[in-house]
Backbone of each chain as ProteinMPNN parsed JSONL, in Angstrom:
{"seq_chain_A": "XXXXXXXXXXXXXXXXXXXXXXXXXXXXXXXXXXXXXXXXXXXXXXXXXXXXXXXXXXXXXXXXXXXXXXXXXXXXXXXXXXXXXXXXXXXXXXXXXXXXXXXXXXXXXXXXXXXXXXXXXXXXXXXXXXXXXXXXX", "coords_chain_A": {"N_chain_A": [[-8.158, 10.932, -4.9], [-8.807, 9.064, -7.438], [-7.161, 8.428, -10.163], [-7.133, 8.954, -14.08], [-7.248, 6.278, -15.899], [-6.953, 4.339, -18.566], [-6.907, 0.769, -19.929], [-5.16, 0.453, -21.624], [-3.161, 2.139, -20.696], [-3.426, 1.08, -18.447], [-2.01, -1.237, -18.727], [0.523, -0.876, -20.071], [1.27, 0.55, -17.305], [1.812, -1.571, -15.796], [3.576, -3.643, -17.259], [5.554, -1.766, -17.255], [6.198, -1.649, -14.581], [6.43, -4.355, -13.636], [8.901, -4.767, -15.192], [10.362, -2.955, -14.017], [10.544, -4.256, -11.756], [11.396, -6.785, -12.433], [14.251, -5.243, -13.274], [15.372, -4.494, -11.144], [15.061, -6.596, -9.475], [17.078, -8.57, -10.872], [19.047, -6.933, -9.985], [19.558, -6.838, -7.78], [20.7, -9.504, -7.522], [22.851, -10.074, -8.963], [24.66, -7.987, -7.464], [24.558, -9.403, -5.313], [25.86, -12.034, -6.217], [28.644, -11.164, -7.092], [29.598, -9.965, -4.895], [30.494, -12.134, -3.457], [32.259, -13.877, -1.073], [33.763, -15.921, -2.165], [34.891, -14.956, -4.98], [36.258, -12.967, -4.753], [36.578, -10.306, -5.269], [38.085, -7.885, -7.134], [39.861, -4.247, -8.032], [38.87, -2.814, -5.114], [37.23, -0.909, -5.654], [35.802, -1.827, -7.363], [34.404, -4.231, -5.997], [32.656, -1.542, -4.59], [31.615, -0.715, -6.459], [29.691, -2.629, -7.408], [28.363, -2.988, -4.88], [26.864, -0.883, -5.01], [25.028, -0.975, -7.54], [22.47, -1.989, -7.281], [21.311, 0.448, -6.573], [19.957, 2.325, -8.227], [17.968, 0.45, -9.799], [16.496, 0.347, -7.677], [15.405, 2.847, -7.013], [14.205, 3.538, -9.356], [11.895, 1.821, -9.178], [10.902, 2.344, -6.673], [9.672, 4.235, -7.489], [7.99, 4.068, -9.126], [6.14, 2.507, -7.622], [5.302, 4.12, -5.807], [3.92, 5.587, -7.594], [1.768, 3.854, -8.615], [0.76, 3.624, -6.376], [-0.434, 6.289, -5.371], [-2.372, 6.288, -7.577], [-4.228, 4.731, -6.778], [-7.639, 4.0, -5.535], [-9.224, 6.601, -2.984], [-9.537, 4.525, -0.089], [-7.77, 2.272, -0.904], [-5.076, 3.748, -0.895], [-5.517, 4.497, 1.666], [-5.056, 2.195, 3.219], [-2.707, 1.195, 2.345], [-1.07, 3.41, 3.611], [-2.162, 2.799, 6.144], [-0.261, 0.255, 6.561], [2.379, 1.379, 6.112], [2.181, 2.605, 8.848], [2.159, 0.278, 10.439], [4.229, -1.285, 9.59], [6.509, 0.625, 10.168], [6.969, 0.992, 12.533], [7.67, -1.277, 13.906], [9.748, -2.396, 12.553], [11.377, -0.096, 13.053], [11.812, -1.21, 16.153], [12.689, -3.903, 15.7], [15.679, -3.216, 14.502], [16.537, -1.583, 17.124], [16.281, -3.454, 18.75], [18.07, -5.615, 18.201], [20.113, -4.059, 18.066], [20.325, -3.298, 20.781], [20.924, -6.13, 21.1], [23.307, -7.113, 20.15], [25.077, -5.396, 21.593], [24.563, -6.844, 24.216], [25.432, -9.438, 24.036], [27.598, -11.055, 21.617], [26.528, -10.87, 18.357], [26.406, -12.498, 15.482], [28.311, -11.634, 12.615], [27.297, -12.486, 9.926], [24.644, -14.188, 10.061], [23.587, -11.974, 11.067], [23.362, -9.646, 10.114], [23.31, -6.161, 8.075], [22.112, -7.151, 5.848], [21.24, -9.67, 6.107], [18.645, -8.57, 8.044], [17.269, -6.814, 6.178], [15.167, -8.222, 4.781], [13.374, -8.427, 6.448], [12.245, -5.964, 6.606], [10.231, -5.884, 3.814], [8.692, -7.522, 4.841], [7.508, -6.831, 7.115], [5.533, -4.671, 5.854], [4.103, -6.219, 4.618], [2.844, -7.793, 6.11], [1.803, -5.288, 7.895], [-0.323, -4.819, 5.778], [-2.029, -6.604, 5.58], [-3.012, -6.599, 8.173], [-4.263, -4.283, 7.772], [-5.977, -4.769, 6.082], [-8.053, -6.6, 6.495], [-9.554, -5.203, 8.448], [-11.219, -3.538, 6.646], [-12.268, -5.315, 5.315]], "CA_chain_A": [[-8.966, 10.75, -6.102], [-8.252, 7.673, -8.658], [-6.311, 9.298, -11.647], [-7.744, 8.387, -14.953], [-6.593, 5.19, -16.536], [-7.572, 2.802, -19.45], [-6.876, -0.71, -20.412], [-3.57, 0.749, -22.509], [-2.376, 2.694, -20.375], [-3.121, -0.005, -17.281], [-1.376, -2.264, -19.239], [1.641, -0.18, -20.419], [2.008, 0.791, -16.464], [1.997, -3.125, -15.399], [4.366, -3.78, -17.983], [6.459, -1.106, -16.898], [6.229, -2.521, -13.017], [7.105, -5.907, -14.084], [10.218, -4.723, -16.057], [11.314, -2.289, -12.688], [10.697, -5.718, -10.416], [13.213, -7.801, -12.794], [15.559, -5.247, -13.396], [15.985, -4.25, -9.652], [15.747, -8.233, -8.641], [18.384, -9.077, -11.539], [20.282, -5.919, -9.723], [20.094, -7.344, -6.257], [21.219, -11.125, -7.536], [24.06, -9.719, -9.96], [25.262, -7.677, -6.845], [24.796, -10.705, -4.256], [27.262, -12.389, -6.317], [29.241, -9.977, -7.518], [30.125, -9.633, -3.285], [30.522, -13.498, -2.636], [33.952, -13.863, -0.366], [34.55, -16.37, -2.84], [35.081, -14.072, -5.797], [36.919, -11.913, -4.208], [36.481, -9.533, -6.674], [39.539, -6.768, -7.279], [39.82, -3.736, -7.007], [37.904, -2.871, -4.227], [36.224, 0.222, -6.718], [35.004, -2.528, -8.224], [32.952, -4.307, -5.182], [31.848, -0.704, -3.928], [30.439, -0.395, -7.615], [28.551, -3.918, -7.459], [27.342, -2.811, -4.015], [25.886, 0.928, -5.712], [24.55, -1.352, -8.331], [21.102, -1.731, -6.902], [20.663, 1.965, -6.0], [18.933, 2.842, -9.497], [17.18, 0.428, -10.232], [15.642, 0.456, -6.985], [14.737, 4.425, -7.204], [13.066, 3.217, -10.069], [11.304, 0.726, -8.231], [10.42, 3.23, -5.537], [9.123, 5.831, -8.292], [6.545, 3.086, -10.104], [5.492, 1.821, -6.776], [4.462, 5.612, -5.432], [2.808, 6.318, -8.588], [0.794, 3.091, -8.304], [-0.35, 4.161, -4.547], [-0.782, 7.354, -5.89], [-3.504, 5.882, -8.877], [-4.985, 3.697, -6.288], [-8.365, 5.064, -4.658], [-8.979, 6.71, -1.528], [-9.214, 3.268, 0.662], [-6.67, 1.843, -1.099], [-4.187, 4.453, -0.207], [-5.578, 4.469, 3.357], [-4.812, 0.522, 3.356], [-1.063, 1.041, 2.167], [-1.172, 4.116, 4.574], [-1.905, 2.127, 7.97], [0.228, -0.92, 6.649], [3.574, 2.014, 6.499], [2.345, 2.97, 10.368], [2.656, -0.654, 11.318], [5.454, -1.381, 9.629], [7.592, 1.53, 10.334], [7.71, 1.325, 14.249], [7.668, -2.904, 13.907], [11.298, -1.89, 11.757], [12.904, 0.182, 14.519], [11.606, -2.069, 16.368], [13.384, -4.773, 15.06], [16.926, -2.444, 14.555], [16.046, -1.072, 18.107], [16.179, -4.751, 19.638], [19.561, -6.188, 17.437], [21.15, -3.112, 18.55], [20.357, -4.032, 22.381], [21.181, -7.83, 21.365], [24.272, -6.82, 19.649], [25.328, -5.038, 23.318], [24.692, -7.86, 25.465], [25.917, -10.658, 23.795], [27.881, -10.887, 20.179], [25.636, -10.971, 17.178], [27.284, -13.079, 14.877], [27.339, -10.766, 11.22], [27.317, -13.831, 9.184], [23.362, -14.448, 10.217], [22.99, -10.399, 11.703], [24.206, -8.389, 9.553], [22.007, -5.52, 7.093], [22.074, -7.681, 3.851], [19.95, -10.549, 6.787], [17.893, -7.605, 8.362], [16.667, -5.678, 5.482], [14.479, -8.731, 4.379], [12.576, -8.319, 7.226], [11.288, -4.663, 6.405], [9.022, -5.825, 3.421], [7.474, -8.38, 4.96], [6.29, -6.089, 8.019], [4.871, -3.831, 5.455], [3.178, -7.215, 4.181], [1.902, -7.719, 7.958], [0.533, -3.993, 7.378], [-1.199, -4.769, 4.676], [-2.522, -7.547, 5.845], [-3.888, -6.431, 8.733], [-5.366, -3.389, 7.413], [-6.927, -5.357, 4.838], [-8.446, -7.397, 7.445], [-10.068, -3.982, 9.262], [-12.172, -3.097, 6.025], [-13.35, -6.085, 4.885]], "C_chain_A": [[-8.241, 9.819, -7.072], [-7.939, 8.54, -9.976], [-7.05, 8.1, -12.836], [-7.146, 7.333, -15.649], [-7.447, 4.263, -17.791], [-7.139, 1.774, -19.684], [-5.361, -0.537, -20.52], [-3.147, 0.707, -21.676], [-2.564, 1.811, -18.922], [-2.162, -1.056, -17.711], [0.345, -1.923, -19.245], [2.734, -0.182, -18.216], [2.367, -0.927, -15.611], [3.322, -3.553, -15.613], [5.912, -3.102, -17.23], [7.047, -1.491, -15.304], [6.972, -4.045, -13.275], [8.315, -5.729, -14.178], [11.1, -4.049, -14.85], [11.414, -3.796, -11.577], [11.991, -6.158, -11.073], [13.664, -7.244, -12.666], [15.772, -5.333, -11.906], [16.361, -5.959, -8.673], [16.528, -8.903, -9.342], [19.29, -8.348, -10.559], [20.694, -6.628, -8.197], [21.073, -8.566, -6.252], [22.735, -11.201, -8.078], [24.986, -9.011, -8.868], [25.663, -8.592, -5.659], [26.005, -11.75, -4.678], [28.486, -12.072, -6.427], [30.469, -9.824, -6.177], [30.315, -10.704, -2.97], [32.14, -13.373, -2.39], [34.55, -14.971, -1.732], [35.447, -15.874, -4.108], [35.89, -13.179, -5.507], [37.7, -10.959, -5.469], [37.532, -7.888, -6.357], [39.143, -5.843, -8.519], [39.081, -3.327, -6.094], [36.577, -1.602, -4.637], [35.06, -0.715, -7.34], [33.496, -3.369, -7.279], [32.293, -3.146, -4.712], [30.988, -0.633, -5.338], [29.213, -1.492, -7.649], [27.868, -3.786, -6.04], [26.352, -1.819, -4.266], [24.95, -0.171, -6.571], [22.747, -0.953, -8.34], [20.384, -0.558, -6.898], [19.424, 2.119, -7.23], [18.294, 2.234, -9.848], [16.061, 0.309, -8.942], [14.589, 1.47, -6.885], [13.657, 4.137, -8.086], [11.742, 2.623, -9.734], [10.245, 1.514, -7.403], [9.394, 4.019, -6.22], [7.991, 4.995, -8.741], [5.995, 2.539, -8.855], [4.999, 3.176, -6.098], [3.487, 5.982, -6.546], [1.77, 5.5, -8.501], [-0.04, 3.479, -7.066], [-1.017, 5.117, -4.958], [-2.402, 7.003, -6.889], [-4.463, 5.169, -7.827], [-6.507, 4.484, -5.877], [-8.485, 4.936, -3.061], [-8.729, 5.199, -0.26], [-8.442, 2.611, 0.388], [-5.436, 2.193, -0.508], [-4.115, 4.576, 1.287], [-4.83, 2.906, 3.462], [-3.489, 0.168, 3.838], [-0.353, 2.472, 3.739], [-0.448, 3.333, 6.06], [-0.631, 1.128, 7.888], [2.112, -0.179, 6.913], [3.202, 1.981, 8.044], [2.99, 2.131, 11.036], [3.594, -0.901, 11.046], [6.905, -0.738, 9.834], [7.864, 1.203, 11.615], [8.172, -0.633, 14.185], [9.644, -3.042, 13.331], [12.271, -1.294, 13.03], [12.595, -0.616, 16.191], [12.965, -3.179, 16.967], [15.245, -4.664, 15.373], [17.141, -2.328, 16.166], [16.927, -2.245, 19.317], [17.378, -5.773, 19.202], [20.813, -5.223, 18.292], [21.495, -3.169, 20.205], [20.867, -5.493, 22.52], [22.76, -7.241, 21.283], [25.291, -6.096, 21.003], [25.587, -6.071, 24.291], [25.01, -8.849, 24.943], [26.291, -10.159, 22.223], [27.184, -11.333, 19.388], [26.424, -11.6, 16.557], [27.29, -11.989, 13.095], [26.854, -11.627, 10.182], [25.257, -13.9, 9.393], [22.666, -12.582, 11.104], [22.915, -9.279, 11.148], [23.148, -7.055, 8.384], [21.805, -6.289, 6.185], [21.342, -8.888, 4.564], [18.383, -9.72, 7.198], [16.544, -7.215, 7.552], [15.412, -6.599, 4.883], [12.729, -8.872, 4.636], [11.151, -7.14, 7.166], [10.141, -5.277, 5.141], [7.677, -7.131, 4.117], [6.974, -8.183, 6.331], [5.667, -5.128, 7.484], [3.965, -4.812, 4.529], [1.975, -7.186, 5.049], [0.741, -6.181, 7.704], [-0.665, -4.029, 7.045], [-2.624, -5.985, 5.156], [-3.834, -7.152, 6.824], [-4.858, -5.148, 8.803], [-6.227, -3.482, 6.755], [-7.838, -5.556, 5.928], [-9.732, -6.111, 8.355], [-11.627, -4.01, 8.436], [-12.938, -3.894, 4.985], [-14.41, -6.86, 5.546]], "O_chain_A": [[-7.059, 9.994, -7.37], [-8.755, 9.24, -10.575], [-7.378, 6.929, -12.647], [-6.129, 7.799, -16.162], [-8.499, 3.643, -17.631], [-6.036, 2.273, -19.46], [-4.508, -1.102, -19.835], [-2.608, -0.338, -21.31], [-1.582, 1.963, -18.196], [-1.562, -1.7, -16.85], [1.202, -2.535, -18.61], [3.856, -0.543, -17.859], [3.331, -1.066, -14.858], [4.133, -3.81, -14.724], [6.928, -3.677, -16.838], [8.243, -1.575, -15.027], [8.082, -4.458, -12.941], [9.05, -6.359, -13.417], [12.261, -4.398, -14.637], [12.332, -4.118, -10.823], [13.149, -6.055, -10.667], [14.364, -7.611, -11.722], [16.382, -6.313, -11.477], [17.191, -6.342, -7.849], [16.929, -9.938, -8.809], [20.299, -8.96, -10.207], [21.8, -6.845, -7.701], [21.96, -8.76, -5.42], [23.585, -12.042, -7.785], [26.177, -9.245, -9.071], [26.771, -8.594, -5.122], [26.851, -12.208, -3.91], [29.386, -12.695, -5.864], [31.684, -9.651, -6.283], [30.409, -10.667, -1.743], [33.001, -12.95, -3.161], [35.672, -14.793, -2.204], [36.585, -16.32, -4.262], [36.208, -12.49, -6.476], [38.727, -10.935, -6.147], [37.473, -7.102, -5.412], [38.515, -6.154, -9.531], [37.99, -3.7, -6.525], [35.461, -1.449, -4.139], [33.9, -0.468, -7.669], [32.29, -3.307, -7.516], [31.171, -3.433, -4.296], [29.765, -0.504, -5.29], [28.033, -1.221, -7.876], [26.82, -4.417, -5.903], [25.2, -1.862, -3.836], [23.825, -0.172, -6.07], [22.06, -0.15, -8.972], [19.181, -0.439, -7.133], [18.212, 2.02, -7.038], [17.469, 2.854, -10.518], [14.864, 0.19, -9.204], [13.381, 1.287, -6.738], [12.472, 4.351, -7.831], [10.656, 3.073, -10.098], [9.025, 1.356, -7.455], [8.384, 4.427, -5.646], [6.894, 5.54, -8.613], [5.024, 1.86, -9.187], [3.809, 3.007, -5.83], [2.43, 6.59, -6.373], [0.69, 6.06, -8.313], [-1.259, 3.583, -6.938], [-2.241, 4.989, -4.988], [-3.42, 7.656, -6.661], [-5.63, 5.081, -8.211], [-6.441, 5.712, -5.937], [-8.193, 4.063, -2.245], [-7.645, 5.065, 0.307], [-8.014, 1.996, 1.365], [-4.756, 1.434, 0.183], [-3.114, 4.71, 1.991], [-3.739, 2.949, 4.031], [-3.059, -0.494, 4.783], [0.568, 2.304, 4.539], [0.625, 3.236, 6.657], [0.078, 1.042, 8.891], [2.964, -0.777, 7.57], [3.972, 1.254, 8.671], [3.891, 2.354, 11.844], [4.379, -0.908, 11.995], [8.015, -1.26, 9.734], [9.055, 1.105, 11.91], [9.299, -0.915, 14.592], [10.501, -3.764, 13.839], [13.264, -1.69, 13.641], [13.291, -0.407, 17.184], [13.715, -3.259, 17.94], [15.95, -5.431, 16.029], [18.033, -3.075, 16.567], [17.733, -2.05, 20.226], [17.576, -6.743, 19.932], [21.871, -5.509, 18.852], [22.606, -3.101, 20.729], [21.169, -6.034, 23.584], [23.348, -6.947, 22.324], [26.398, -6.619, 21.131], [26.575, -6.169, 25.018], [24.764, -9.674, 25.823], [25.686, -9.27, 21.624], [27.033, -12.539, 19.579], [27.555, -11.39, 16.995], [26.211, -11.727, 12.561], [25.837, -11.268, 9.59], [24.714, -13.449, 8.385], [21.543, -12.304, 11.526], [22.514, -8.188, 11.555], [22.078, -7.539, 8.015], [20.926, -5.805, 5.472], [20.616, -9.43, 3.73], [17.279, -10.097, 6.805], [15.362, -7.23, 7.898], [14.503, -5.901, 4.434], [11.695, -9.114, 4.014], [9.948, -7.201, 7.422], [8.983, -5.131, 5.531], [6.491, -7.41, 3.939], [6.202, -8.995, 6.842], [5.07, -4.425, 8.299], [3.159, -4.302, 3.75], [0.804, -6.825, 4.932], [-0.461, -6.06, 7.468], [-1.7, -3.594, 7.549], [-3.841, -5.955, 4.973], [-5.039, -7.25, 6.593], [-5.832, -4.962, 9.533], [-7.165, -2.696, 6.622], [-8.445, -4.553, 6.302], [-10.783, -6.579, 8.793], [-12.721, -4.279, 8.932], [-13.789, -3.544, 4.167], [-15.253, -7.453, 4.873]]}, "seq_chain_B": "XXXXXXXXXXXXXXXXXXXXXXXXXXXXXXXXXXXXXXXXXXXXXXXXXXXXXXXXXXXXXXXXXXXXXXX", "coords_chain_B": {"N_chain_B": [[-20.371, 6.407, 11.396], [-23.721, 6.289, 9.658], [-25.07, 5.011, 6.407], [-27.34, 5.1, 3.844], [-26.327, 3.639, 1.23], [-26.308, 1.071, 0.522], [-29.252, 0.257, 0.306], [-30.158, 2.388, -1.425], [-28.758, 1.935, -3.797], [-29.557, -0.904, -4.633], [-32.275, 0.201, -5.039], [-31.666, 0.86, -7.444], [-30.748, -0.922, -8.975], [-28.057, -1.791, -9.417], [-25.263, -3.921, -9.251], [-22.058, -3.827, -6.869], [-20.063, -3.89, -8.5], [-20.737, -2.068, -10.385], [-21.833, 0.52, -9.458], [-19.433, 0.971, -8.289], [-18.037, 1.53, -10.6], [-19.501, 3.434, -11.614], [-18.457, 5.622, -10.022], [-15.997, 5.192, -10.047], [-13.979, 4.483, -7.955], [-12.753, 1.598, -6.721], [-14.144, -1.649, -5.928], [-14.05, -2.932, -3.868], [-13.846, -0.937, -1.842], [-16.522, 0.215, -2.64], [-17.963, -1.565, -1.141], [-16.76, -1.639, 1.83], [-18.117, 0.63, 2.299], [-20.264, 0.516, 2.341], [-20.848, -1.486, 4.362], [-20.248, 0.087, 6.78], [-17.725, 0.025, 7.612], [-15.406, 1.791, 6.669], [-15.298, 5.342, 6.313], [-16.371, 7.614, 4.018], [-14.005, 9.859, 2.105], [-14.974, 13.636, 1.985], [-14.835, 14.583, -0.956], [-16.166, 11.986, -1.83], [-18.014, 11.529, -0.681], [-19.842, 13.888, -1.861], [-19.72, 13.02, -4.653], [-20.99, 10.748, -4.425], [-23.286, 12.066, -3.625], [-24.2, 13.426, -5.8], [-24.326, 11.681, -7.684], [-26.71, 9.819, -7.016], [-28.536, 11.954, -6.612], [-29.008, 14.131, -4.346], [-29.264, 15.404, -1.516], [-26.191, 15.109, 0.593], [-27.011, 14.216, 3.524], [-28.986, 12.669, 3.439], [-28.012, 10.708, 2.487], [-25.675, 10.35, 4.079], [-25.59, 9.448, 7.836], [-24.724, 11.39, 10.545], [-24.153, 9.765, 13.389], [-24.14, 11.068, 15.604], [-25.759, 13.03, 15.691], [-28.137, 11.691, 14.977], [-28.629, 10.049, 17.633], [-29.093, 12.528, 19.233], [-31.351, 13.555, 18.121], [-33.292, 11.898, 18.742], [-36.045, 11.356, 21.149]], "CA_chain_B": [[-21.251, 6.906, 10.702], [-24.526, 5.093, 9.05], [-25.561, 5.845, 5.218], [-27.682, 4.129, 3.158], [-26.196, 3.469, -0.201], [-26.931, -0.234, -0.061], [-30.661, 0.471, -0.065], [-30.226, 3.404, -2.806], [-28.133, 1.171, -4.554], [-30.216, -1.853, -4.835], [-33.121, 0.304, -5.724], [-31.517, 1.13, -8.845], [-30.636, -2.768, -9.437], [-26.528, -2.005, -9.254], [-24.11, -4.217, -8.454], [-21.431, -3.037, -6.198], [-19.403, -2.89, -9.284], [-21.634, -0.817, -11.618], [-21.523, 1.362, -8.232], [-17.905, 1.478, -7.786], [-17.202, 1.995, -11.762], [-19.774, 5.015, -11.437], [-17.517, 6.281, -8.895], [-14.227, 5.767, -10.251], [-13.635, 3.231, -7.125], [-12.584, -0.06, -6.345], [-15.604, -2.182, -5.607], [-13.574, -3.256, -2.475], [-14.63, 0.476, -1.579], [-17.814, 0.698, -1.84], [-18.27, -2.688, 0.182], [-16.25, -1.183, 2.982], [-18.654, 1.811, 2.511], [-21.822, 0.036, 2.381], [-20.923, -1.967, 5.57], [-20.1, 0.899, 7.691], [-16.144, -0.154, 8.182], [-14.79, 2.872, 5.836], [-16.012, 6.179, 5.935], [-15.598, 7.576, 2.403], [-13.673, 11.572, 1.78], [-15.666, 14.868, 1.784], [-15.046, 14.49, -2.132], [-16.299, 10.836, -2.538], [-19.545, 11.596, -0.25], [-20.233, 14.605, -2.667], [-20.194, 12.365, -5.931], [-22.615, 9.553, -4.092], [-24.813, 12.285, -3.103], [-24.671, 13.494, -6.767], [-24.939, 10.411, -8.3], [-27.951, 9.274, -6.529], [-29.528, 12.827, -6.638], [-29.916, 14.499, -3.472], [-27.974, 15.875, -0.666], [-25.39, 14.222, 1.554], [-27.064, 14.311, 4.386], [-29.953, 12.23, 3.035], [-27.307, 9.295, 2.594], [-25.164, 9.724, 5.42], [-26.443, 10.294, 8.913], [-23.796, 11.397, 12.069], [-24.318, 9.344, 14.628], [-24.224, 12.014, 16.932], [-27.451, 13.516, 15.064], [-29.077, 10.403, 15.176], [-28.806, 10.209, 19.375], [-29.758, 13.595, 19.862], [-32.337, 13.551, 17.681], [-34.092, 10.611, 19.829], [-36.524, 11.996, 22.455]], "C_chain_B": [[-22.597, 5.869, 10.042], [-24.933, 5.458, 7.709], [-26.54, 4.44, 5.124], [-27.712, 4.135, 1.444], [-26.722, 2.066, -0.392], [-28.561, -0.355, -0.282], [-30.683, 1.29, -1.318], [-29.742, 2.672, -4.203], [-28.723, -0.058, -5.371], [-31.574, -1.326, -5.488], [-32.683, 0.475, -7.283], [-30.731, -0.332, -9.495], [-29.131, -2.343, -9.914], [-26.028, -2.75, -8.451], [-23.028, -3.422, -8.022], [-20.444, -2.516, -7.187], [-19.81, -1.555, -10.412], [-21.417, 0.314, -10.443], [-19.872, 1.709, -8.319], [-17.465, 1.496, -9.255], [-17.923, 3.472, -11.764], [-19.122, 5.973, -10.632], [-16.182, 6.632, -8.893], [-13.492, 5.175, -9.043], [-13.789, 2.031, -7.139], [-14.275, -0.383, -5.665], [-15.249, -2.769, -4.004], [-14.01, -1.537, -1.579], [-15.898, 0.619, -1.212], [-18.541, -0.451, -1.446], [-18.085, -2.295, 1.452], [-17.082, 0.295, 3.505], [-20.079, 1.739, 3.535], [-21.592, -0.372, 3.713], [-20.343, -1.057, 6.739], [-18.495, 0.712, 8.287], [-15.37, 0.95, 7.443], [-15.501, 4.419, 6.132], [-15.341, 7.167, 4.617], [-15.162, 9.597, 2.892], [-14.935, 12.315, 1.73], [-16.372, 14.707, -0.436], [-15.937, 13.146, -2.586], [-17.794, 10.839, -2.017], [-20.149, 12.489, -1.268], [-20.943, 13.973, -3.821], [-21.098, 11.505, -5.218], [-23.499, 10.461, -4.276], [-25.163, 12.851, -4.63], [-25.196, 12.554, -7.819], [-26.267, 9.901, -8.135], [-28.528, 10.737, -6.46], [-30.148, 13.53, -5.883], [-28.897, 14.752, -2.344], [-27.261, 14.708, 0.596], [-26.162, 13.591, 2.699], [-28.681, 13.308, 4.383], [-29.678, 10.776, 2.61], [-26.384, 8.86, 3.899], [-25.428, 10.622, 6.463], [-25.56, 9.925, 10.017], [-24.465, 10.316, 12.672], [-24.999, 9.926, 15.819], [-25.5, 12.769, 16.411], [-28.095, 12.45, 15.081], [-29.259, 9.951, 17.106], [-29.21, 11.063, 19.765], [-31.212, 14.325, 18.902], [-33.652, 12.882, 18.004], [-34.309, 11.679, 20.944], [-36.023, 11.351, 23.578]], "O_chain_B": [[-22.362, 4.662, 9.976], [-25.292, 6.632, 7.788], [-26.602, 3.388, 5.76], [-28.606, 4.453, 0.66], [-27.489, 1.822, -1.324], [-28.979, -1.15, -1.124], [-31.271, 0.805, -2.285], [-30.211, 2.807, -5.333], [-28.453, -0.23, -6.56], [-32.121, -2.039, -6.329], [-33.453, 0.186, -8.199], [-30.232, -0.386, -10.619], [-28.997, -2.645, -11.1], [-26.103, -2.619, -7.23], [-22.862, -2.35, -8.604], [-19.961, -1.384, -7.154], [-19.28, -0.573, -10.93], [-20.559, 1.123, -10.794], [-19.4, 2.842, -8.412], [-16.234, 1.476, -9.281], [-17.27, 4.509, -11.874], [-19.397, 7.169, -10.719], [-15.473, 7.492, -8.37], [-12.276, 5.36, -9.075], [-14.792, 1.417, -7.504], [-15.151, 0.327, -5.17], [-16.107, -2.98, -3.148], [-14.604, -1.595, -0.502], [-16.402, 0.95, -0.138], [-19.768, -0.359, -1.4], [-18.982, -2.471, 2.277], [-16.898, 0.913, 4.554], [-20.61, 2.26, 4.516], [-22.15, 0.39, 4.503], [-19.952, -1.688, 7.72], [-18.156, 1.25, 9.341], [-14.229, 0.872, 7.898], [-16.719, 4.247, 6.09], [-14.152, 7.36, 4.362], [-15.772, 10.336, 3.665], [-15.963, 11.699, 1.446], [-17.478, 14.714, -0.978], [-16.435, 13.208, -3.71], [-18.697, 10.312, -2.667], [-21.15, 11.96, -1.75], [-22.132, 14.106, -4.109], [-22.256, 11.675, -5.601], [-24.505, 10.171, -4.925], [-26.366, 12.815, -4.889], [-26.175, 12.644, -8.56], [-26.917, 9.562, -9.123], [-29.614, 10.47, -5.945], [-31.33, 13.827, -6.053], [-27.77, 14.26, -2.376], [-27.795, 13.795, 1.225], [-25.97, 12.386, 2.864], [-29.395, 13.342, 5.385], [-30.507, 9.888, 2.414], [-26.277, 7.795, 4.508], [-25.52, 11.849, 6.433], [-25.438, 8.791, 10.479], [-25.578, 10.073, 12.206], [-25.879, 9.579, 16.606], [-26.27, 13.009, 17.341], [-29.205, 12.832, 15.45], [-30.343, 9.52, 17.499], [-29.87, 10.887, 20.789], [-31.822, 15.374, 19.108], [-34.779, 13.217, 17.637], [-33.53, 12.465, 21.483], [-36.32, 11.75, 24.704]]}, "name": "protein", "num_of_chains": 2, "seq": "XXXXXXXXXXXXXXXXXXXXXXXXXXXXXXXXXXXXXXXXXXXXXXXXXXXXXXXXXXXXXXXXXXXXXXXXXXXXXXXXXXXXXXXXXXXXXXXXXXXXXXXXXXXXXXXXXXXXXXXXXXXXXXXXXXXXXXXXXXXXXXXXXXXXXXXXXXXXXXXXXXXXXXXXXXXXXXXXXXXXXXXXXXXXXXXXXXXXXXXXXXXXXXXX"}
């Protein structure tokens, strides 16, 4: 069922989405450098903290992007629904088939590594979307 | 499943969004409704059939009642 919303309070939660996107994609960019070999940033408390960095504002991230699904209506939620199915197995998948490469021949980490990988997951929950869109229109 | 909201709908000269704001749904909704690619919740068939005035079963019609209903 579509939770009640008006103008404001569509606005307010936009707003609020917007502001969780920057901080969490300032948090990713501030930690991407933060970790460059060149920097070689001391003591090593200090890169495990610029790798944590992200965590919170991602949660955040996570928490305004469930509540949005959540507000959406029924077909909507089905939409985002199917687009997790496909993209979840398409993911281990993915892991599944690195982890078998990574076996038979050396992966290089430089171009293999999670911080290349992980890019991959939203944009098979794009694919998802995509093609669940595609179903019900 | 087969309904017919787009006939019910049109008699009362609504667009799909005047339809899908009476509803409290996306108008991408009740496109996917109208054209038989969605079938809508228990709850969302209820409000059509209240909205339009008349029981469910008078908008949407099984399938499987519609074949064995044929001599």
């Amino acid at each position: 069922m579509q939770t009640e919303t008006t103008p404001k309070t569509e606005r307010r939660w936009m707003y609020t989405g917007y502001a969780a996107t920057i901080v969490w994609g300032i948090s990713l960019i501030v930690a991407r450098l933060a970790l460059d070999k060149e920097l070689q940033l001391e003591p090593t408390s200090l890169r495990v903290a610029a790798a944590l960095l992200p965590v919170l504002p991602t949660a955040v991230f996570i928490w305004f992007f469930v509540a949005r699904v959540r507000g959406l209506d029924e077909l909507h939620r089905r939409v985002h629904l199917e687009a997790l199915v496909i993209a979840y197995p398409l993911a281990i998948l993915l892991l599944v088939t690195l982890g078998f490469l990574q076996m038979a021949i050396d992966l290089s980490p430089e171009d293999w590594s999670y911080r290349h990988v992980w890019v991959y997951l939203p944009f098979f929950y794009f694919l998802g979307l995509v093609i669940s869109w595609r179903r019900y229109r | 499943m087969k309904n017919r909201l787009r006939v019910l709908r049109a008699e009362r000269d609504w667009t799909q969004a005047d339809l899908a704001e009476r509803l409290e749904v996306s108008r991408q909704t009740v496109n996917a409704v109208e054209t038989e690619k969605y079938e809508p919740s228990l709850s969302l068939a209820f409000k059509i059939a209240r909205l339009f005035g008349g029981p469910i079963e008078d908008i949407f019609q099984d399938n499987e009642n519609n074949r064995s209903a044929r001599p």
